[in-house]
VOPAGU-2260 file (C-alpha; in pm, 1 decimal, decimal comma):
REM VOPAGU-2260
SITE   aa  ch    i         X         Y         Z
SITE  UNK   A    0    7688,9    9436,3    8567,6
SITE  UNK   A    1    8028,4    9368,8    8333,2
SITE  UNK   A    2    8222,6    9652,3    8248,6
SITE  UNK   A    3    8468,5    9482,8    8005,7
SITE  UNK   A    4    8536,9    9824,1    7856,0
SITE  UNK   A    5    8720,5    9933,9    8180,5
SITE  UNK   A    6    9079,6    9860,0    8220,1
SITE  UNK   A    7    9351,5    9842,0    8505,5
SITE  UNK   A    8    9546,9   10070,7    8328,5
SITE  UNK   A    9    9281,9   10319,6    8366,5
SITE  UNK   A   10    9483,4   10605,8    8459,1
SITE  UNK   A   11    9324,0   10972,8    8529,9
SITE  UNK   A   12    9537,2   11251,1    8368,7
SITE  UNK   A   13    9503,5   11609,5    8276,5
SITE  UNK   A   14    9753,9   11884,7    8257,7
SITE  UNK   A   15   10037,1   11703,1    8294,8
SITE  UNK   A   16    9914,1   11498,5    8588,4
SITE  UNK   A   17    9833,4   11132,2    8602,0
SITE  UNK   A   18    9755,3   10935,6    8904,7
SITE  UNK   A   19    9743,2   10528,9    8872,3
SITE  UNK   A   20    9457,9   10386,5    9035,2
SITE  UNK   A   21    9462,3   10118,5    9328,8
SITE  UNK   A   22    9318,2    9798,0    9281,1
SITE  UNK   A   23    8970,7    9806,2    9178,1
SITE  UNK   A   24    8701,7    9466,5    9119,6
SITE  UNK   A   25    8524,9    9640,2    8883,4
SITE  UNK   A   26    8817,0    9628,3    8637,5
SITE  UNK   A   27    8895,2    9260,7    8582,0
SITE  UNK   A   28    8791,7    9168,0    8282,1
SITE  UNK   A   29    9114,8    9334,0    8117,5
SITE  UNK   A   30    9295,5    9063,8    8254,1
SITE  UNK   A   31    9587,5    9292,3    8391,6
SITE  UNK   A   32    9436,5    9256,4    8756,5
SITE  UNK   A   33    9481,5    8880,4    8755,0
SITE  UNK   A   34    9807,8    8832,6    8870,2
SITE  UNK   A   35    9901,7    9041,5    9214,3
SITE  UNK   A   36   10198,8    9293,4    9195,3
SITE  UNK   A   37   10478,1    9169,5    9416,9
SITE  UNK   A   38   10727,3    9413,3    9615,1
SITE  UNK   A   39   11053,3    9415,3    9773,9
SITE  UNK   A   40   11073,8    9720,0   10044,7
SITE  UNK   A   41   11406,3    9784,0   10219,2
SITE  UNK   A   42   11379,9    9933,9   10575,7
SITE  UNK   A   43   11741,0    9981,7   10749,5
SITE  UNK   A   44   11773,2   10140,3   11117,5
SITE  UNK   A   45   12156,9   10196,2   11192,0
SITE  UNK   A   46   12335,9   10116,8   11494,5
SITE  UNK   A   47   12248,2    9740,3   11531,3
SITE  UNK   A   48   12019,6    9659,8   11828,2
SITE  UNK   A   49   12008,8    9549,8   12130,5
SITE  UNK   A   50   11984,2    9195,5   12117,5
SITE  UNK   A   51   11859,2    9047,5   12458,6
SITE  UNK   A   52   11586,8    9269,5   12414,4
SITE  UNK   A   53   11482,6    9140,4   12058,9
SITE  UNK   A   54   11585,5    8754,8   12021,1
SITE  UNK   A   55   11287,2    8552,9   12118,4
SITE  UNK   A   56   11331,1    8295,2   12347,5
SITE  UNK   A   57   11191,1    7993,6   12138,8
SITE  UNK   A   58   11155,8    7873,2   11749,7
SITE  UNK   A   59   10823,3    7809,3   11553,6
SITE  UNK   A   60   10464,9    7953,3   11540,0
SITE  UNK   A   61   10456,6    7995,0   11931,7
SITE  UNK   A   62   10765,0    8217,1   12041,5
SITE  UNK   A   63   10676,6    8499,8   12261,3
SITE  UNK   A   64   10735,8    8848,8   12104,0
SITE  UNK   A   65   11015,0    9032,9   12295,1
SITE  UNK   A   66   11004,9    9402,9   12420,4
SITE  UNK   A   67   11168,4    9546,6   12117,3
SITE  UNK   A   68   10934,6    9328,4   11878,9
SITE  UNK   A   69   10646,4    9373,3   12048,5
SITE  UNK   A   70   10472,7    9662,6   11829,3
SITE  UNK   A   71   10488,6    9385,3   11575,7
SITE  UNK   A   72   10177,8    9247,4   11736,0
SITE  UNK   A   73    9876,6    9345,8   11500,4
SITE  UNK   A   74   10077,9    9230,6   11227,0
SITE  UNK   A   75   10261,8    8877,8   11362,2
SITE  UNK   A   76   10103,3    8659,2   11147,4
SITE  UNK   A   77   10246,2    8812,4   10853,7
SITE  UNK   A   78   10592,4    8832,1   11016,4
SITE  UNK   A   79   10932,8    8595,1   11011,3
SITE  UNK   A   80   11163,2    8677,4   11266,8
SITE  UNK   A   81   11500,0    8528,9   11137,8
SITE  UNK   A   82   11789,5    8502,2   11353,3
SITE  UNK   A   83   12139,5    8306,7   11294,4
SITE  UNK   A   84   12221,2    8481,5   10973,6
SITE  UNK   A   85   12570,7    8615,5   10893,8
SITE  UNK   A   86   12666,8    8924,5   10660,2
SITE  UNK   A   87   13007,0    8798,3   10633,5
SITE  UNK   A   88   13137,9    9035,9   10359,0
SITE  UNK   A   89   13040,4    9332,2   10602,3
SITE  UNK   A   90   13323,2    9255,1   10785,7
SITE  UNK   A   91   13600,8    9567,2   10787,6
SITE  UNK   A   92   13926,6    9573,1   10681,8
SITE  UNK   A   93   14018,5    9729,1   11039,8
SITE  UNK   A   94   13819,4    9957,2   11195,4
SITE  UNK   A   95   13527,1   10061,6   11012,7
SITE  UNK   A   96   13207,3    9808,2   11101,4
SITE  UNK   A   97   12961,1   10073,8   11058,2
SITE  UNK   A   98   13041,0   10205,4   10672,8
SITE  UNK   A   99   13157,3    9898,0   10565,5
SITE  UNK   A  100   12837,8    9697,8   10717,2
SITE  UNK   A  101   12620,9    9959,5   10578,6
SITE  UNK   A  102   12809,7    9907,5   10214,8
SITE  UNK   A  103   12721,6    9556,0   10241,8
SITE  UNK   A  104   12395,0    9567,0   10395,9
SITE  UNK   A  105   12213,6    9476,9   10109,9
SITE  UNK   A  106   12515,2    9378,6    9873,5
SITE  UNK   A  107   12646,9    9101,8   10062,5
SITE  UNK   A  108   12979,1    9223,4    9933,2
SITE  UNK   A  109   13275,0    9309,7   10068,4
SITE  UNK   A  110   13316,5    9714,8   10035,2
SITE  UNK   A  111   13698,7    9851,1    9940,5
SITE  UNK   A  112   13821,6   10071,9   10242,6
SITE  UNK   A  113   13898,6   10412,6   10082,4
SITE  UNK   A  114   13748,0   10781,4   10070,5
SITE  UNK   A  115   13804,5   10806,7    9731,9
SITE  UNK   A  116   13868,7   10442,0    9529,3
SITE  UNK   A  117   13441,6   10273,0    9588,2
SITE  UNK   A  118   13336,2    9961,7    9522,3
SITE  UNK   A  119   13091,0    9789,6    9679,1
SITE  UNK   A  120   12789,7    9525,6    9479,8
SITE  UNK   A  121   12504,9    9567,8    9287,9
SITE  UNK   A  122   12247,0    9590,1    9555,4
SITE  UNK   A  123   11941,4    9305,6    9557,1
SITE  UNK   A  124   11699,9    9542,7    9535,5
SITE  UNK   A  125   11871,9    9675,7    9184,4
SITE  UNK   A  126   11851,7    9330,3    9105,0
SITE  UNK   A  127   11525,0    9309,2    9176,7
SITE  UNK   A  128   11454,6    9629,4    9005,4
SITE  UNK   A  129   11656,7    9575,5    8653,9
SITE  UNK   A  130   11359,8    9239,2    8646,4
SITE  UNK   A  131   11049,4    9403,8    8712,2
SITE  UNK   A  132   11115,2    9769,1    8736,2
SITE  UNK   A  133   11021,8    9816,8    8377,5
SITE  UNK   A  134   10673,8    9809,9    8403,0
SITE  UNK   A  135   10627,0   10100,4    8633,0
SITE  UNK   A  136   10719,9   10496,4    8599,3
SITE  UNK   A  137   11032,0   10421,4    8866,1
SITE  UNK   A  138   11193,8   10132,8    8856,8
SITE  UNK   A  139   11327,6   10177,5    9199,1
SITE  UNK   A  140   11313,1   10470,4    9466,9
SITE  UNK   A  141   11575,8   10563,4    9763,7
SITE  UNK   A  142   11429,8   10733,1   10040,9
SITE  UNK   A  143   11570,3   10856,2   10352,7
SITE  UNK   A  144   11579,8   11054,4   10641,8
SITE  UNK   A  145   11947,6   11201,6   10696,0
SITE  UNK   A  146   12100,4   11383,5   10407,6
SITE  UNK   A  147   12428,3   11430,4   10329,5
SITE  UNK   A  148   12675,8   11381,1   10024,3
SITE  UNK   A  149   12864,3   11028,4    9882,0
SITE  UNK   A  150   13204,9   11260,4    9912,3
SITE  UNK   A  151   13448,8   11275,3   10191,5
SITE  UNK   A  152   13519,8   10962,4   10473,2
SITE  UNK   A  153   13278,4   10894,0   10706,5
SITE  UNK   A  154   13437,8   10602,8   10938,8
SITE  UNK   A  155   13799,7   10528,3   10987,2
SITE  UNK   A  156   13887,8   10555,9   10629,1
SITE  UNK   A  157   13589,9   10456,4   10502,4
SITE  UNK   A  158   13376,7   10662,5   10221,7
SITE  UNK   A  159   13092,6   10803,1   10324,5
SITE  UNK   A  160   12909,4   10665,0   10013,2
SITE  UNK   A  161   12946,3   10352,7   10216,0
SITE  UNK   A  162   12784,4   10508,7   10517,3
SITE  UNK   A  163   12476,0   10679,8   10361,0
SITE  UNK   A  164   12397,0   10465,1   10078,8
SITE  UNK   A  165   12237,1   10098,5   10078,3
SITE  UNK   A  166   12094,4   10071,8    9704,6
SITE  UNK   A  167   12400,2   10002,9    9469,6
SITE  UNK   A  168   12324,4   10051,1    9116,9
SITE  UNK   A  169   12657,6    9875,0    9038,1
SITE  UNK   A  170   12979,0    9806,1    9234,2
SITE  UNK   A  171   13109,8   10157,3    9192,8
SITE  UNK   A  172   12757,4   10320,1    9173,4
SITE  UNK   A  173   12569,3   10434,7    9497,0
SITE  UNK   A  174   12253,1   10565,1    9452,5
SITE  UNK   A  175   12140,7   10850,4    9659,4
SITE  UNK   A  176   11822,7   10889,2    9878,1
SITE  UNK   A  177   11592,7   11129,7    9884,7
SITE  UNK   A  178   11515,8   11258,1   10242,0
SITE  UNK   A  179   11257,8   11568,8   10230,8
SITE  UNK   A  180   10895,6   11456,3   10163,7
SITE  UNK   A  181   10768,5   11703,3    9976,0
SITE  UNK   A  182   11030,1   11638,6    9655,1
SITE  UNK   A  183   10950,0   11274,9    9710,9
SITE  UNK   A  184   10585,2   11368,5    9662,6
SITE  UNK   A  185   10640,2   11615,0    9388,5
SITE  UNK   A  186   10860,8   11323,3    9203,8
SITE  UNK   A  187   10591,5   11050,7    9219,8
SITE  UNK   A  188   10314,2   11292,0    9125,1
SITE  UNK   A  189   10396,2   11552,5    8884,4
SITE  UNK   A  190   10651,5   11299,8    8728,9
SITE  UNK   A  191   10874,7   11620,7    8605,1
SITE  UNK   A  192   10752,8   11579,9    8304,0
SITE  UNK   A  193   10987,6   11749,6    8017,3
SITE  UNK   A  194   10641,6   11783,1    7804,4
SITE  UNK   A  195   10436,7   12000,7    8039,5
SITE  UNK   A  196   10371,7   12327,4    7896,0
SITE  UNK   A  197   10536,4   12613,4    8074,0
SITE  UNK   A  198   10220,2   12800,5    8099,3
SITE  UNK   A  199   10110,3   12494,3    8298,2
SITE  UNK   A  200   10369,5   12527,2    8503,5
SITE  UNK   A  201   10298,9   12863,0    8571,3
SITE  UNK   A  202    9930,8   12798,3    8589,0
SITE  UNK   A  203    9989,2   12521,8    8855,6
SITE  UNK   A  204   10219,9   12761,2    9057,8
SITE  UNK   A  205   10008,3   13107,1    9070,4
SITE  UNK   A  206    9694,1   12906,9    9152,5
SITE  UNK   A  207    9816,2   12671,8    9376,1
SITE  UNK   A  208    9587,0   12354,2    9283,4
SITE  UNK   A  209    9609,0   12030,9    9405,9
SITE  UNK   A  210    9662,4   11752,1    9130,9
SITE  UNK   A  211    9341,1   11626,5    9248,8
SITE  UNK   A  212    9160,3   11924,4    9080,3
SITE  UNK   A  213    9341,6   11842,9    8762,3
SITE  UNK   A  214    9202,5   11489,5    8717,3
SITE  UNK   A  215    8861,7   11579,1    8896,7
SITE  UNK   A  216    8691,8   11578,7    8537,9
SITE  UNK   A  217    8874,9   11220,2    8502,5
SITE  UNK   A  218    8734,2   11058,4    8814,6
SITE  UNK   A  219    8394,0   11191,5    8776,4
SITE  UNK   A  220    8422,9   11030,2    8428,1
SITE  UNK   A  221    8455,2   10708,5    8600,0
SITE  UNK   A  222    8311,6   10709,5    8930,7
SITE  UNK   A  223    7966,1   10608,4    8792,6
SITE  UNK   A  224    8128,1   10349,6    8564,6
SITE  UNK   A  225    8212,7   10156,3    8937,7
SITE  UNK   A  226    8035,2    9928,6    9095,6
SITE  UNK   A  227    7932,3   10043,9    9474,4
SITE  UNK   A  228    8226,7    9915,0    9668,9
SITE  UNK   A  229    8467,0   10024,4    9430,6
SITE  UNK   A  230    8338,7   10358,1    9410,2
SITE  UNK   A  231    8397,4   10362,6    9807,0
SITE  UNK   A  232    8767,3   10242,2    9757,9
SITE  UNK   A  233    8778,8   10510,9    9468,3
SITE  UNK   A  234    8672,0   10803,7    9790,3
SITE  UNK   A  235    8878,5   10662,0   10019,5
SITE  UNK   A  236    9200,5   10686,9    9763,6
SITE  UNK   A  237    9114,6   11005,8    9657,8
SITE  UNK   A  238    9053,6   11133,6   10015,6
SITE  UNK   A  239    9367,7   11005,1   10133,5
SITE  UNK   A  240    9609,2   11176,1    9863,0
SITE  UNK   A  241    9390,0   11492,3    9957,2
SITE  UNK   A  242    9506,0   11404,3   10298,5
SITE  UNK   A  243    9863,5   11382,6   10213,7
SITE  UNK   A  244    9894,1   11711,8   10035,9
SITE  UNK   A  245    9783,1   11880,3   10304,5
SITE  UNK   A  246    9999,7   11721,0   10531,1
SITE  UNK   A  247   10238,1   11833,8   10349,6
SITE  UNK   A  248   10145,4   12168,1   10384,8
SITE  UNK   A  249   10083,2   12227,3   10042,6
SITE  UNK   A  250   10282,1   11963,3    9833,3
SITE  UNK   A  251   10011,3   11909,5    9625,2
SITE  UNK   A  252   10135,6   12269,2    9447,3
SITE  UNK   A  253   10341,3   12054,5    9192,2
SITE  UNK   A  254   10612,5   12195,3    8959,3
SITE  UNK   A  255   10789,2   12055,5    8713,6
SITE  UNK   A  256   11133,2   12325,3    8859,4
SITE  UNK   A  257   11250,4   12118,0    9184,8
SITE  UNK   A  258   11437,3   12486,6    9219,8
SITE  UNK   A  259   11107,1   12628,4    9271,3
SITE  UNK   A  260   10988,8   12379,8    9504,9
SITE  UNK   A  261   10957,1   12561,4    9835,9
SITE  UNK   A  262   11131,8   12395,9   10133,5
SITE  UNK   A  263   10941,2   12221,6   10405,1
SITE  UNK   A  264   11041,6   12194,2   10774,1
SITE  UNK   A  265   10936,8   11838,6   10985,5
SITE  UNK   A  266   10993,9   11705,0   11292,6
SITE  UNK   A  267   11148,6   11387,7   11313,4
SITE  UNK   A  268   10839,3   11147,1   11386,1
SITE  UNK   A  269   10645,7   11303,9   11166,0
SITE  UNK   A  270   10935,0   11339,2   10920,3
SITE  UNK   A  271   10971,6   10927,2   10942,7
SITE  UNK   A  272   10594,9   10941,9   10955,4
SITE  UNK   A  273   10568,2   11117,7   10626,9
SITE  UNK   A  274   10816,5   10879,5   10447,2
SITE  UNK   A  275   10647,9   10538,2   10501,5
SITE  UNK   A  276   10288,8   10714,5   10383,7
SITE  UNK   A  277   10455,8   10820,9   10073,0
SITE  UNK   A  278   10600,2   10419,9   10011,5
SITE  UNK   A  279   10280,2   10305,0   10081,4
SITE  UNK   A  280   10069,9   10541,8    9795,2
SITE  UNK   A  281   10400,3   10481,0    9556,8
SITE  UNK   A  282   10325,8   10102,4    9603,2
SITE  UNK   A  283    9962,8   10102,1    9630,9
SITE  UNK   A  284    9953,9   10347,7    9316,5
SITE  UNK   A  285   10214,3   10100,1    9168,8
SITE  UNK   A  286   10482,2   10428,2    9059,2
SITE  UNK   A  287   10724,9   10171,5    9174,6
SITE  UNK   A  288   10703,3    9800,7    9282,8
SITE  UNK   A  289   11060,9    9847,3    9495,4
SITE  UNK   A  290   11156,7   10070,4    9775,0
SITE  UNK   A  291   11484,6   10119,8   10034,4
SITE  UNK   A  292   11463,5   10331,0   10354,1
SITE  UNK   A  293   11701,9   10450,4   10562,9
SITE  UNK   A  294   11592,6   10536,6   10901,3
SITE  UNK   A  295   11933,7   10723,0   10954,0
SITE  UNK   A  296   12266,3   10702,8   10870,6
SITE  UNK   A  297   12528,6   10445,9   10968,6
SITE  UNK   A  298   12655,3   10542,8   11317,3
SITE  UNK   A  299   12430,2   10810,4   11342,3
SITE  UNK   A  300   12434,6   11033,3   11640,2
SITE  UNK   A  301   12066,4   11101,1   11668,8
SITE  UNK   A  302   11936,7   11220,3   12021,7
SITE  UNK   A  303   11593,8   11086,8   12094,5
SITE  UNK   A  304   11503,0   11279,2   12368,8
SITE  UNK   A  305   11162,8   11271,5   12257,2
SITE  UNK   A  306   11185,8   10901,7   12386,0
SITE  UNK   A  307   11303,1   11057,6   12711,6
SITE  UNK   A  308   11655,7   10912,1   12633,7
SITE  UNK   A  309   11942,7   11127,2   12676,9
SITE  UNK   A  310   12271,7   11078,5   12472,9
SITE  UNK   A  311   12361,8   11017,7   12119,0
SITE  UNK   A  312   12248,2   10670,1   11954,5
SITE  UNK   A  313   12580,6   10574,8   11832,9
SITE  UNK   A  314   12749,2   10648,6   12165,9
SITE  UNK   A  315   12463,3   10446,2   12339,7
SITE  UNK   A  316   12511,2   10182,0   12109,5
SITE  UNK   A  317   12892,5   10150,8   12286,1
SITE  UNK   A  318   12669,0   10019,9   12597,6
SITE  UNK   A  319   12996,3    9818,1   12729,1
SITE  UNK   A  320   12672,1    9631,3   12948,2
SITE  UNK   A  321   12585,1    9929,1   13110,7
SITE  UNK   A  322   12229,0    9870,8   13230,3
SITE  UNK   A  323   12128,3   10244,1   13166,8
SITE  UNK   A  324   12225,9   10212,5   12851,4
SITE  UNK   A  325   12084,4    9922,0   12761,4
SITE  UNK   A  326   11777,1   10043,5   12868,5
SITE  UNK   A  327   11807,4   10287,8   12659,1
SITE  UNK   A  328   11858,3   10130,9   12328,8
SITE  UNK   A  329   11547,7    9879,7   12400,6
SITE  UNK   A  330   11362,7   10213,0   12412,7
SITE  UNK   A  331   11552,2   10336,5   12098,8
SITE  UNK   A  332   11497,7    9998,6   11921,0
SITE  UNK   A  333   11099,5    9940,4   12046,1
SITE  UNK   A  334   11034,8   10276,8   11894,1
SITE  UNK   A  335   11198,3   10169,6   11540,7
SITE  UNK   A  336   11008,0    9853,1   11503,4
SITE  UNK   A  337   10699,2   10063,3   11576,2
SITE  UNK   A  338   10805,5   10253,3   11286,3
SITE  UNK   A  339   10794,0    9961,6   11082,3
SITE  UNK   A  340   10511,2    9816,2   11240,5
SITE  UNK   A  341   10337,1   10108,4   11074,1
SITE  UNK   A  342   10426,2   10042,4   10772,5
SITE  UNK   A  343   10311,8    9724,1   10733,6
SITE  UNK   A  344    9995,8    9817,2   10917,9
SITE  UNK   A  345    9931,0   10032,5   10616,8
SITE  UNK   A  346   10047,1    9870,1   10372,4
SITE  UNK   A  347    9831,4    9582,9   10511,9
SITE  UNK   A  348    9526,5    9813,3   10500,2
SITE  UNK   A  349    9556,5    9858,7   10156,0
SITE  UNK   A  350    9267,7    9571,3    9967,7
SITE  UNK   A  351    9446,3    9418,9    9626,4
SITE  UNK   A  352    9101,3    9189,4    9586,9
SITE  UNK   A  353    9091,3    8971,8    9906,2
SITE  UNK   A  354    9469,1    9035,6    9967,6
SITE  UNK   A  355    9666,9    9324,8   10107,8
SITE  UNK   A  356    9960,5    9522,6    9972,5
SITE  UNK   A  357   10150,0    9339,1   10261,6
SITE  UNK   A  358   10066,1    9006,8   10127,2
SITE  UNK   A  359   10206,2    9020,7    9864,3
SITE  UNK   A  360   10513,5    9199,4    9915,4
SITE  UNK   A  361   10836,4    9134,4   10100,2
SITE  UNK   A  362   10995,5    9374,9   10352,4
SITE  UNK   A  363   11341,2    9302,4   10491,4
SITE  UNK   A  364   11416,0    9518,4   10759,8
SITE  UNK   A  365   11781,8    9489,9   10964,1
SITE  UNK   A  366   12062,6    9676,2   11035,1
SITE  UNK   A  367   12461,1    9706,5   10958,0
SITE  UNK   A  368   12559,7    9550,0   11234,1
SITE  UNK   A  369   12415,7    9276,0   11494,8
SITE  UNK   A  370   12477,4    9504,0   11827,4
SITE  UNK   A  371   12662,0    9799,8   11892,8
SITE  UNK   A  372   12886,4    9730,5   12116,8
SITE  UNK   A  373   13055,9    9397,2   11983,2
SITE  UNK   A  374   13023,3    9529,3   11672,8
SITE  UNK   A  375   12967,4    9202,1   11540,2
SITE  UNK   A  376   12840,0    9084,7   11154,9
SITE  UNK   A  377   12677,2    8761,7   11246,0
SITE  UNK   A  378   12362,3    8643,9   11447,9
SITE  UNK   A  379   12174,7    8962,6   11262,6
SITE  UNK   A  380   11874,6    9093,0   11379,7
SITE  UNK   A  381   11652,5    9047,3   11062,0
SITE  UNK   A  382   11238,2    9079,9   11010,1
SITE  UNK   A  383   11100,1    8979,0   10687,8
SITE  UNK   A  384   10711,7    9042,6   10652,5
SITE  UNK   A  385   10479,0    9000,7   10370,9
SITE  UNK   A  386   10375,6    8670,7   10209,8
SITE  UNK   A  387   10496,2    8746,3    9873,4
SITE  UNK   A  388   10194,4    8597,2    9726,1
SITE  UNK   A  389   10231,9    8315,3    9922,4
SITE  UNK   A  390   10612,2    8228,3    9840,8
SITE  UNK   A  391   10653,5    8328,5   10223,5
SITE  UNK   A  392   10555,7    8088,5   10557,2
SITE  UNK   A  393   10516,8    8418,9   10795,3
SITE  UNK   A  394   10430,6    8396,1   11176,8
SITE  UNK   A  395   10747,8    8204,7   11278,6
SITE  UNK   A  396   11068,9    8249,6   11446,0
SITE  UNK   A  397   11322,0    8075,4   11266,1
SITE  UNK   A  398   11701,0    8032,1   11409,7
SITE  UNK   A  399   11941,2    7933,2   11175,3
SITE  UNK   A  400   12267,2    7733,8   11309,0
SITE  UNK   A  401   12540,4    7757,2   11076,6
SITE  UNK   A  402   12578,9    8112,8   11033,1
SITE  UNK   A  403   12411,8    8092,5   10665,1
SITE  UNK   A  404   12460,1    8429,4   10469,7
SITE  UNK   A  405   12220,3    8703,7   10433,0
SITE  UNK   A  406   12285,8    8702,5   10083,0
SITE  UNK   A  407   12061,1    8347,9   10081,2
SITE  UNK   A  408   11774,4    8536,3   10245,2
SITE  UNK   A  409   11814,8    8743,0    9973,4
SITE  UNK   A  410   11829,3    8543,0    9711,8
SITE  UNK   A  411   11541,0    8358,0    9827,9
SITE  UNK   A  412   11303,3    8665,6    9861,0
SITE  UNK   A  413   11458,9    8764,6    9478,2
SITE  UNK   A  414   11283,2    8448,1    9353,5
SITE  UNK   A  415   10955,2    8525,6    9548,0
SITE  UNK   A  416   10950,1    8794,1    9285,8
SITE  UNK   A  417   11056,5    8554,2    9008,2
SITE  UNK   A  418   11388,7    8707,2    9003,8
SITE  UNK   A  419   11698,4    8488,3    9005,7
SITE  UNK   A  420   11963,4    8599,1    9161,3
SITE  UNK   A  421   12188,1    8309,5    9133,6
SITE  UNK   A  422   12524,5    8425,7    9222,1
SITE  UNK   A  423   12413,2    8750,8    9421,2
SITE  UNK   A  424   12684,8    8886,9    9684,1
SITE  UNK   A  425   12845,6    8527,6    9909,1
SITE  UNK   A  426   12526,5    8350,8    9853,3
SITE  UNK   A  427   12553,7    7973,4    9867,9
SITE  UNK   A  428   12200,6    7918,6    9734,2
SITE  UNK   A  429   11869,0    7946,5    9806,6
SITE  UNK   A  430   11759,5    7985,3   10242,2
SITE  UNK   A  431   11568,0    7681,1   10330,6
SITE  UNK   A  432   11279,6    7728,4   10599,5
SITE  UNK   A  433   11113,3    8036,6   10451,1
SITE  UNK   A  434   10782,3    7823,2   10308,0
């Protein structure tokens, strides 16, 4: 059966509300499904890492996965683990690695030490965004876990826009993340749109319904229009942003006030948890086709006692080869790549037509600085996984000799996108190996 009336930019709306639909095979004949939606997601963890524990021993297909990357496993063959990379510009003017690597994390450029006078880059993934943001309802989005303001000095003289920002709009330009799920949610779903009626507002608010209800009419509309598999995928979306709200303990209640929005109290996990879900429905839903995430700020001083490790993660990080504490950082750092390890499981999950979200995105995951303790800006412990549509030769470990920039990496994932960024941060060109 053809449906050639059906389009991918089916979207089901009411009151307000609009939800984009995932990838569906009964809508091809449109022609908007034919080419696949590439990504760039950001994922820093501060700190650096501990690097005995994540370097594998040999090059190529057949390295063994070390104890930090080990919850990589279910998802190797999609994953490059790149070592021998420099961020060169990161280096400080004096003290200062942390802020000034996290200013140039994803700039590649060399941040200004001051509290008051910033400049930094344009960050890749603005790059990326200014190219292909366009076409969706947020060009980019900033997420988070630790708040805190762009004002004051956060390490030896640096400004703490440095410190808690990684997506640069513009040399001078930090833009913030947001860090508490249920505005994220509220953002990407209600849209706060200025042309909602206030009596829908109101209506929304005094009986509490899920945006789900207010596009029920819409789906049921095109449920039967779906062949049998797709109306499966269609239950299994819908189910899952039914999940979410509640999860969220009620996020679903949508208004277009954030003032009214009532605050929400998480744990940590399931705070982290939380975030990655909601970059995984903003891609799949394709709100946005470029994400950063901050698993903490530079040098935080995060306990994770919950890991049974006692002492602040900065402090740790300052592991002067004490085996305790190195111990303790392999648990810190095992635990973070298991937090990206379920992000690309789910984002893997998610069926684009015979490939996954994960395909055919790129995630670059690292952190300001290569270890704690020496402080250092070269040898960086980098992850890239996706295929990026097949721009991307994944289940390798590739060492690079020379110290080649990050910015190259870069650079090279920008034109997976069909972005050039020619000239980004100290790039010397393209990063051979990567296909």
């Amino acid at each position: 059966m053809r449906y050639q009336r059906l389009s991918r930019r089916w979207v089901l709306g009411g009151a307000g509300a609009s939800l984009t639909l995932p990838f569906l095979e009964s809508l091809p004949q449109a022609g908007a499904q034919s080419a696949a939606l590439k990504r760039l997601v950001v994922f820093y963890v501060p700190n650096g890492i501990h690097m005995a524990s994540w370097t594998p021993a040999t090059e190529g297909p057949d390295y063994a996965l070390t104890p930090i990357l080990a919850p990589l496993a279910n998802v190797r063959n999609k994953v490059l683990v790149v070592s021998g990379l420099a961020n060169e510009p990161a280096i400080p003017d004096g003290p200062g690695d942390h802020a000034s690597g996290t200013g140039a994390f994803i700039t590649c450029a060399h941040p200004n030490k001051s509290e008051t006078e910033i400049v930094s880059g344009i960050s890749i993934d603005q790059v990326v965004a200014k190219e292909i943001g366009g076409s969706t309802l947020f060009p980019s989005l900033q997420l988070g876990v630790d708040a805190g303001t762009s004002a004051g000095g956060c390490d030896s003289g640096y400004s703490c826009a440095y410190a808690r920002n990684i997506s640069w709009a513009d040399p001078s330009t930090p833009l913030p993340k947001l860090t508490n799920p249920g505005t994220v949610y509220d953002r990407l779903f209600a849209g706060l749109d200025p042309t909602v009626s206030a009596a829908d507002k109101v209506r929304r608010s005094l009986y509490q319904t899920s945006l789900l209800d207010y596009v029920k009419g819409d789906i049921e509309t095109l449920s039967p229009k779906l062949g049998q598999r797709d109306r499966g995928k269609l239950d299994e979306y819908v189910t899952g942003i039914r999940e979410l709200e509640t999860r969220l303990g009620g996020a679903g209640l949508i208004s277009c006030d954030p003032i009214a929005r009532p605050a929400s109290d998480y744990d940590f996990v399931t705070h982290v948890q939380l975030m990655t879900d909601l970059t995984v429905v903003a891609l799949q839903c394709n709100l946005t086709r470029v994400v950063t995430f901050m698993l903490g700020n530079a040098a935080t001083g995060r306990s994770y006692d919950f890991l049974g490790v006692t002492g602040g993660h900065h402090e740790l990080s300052h592991h002067q080869d004490n085996p305790a504490n190195l111990a303790a950082l392999e648990t810190i750092g095992t635990w973070e790549v298991q937090q990206l390890a379920a992000l690309l499981e789910k984002m893997d999950a998610v069926d684009e037509g015979g490939s996954s979200v994960l395909d055919n995105s790129a995630v670059f995951f690292s952190s300001e600085i290569e270890d704690g303790n020496s402080h250092s800006h070269r040898n960086m412990p980098i992850v890239v996984a996706g295929g990026l549509g097949g721009a991307l030769d994944t289940g390798r470990h590739v060492a690079y000799k020379n110290q080649e920039p990050v910015a190259n990496l870069l650079v090279s994932l920008a034109a997976g996108l069909d972005v050039d960024a020619a000239g980004f941060g100290d790039s010397t060109g393209p990063l051979s190996g990567l296909t």
